[in-house]
Steps between C-alpha positions, in 0.01 A plus 500: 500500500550425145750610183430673175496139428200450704683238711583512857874573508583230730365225201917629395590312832585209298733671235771583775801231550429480896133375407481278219598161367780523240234595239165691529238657305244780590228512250302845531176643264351805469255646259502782303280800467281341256499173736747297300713244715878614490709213681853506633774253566780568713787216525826465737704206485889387566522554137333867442675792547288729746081425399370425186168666407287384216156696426257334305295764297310278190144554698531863468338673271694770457872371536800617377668200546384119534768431759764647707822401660714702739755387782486721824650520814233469849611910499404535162144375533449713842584806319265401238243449745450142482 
């Protein structure tokens, strides 16, 4: 089973409180259409509010943007079909 992020949905194991350390870090990639890498950090610590997500776009071609940052709830990335 895997997510629109091309990662098995249980790799988000380690985001939630009653399975991590007091920090962690997931580090995900997936490519684009054209095959450029896309990658994506997601953050929780005592000192973030909910998850922090950071998306890395400077190897794609076509970007919009060079790099994103968002803060989301474990809810908020289901819906968005993490």
């Amino acid at each position: 089973m895997t997510s629109l992020t091309g990662t098995d949905p249980r790799d988000f194991d380690c985001l939630t409180p009653s399975n991590r350390p007091q920090t962690a870090e997931l580090v995900t990639m997936r490519r684009t259409v054209e095959g450029d890498p896309v990658v994506t950090y997601y953050r929780v610590g005592p000192e973030i509010d909910g998850i922090e997500v950071f998306t890395d776009n400077t190897l794609d071609r076509y970007r919009s943007e060079d790099w994103t940052h968002h803060r989301r709830t474990m809810d908020e990335l289901v819906e968005l079909g993490i």
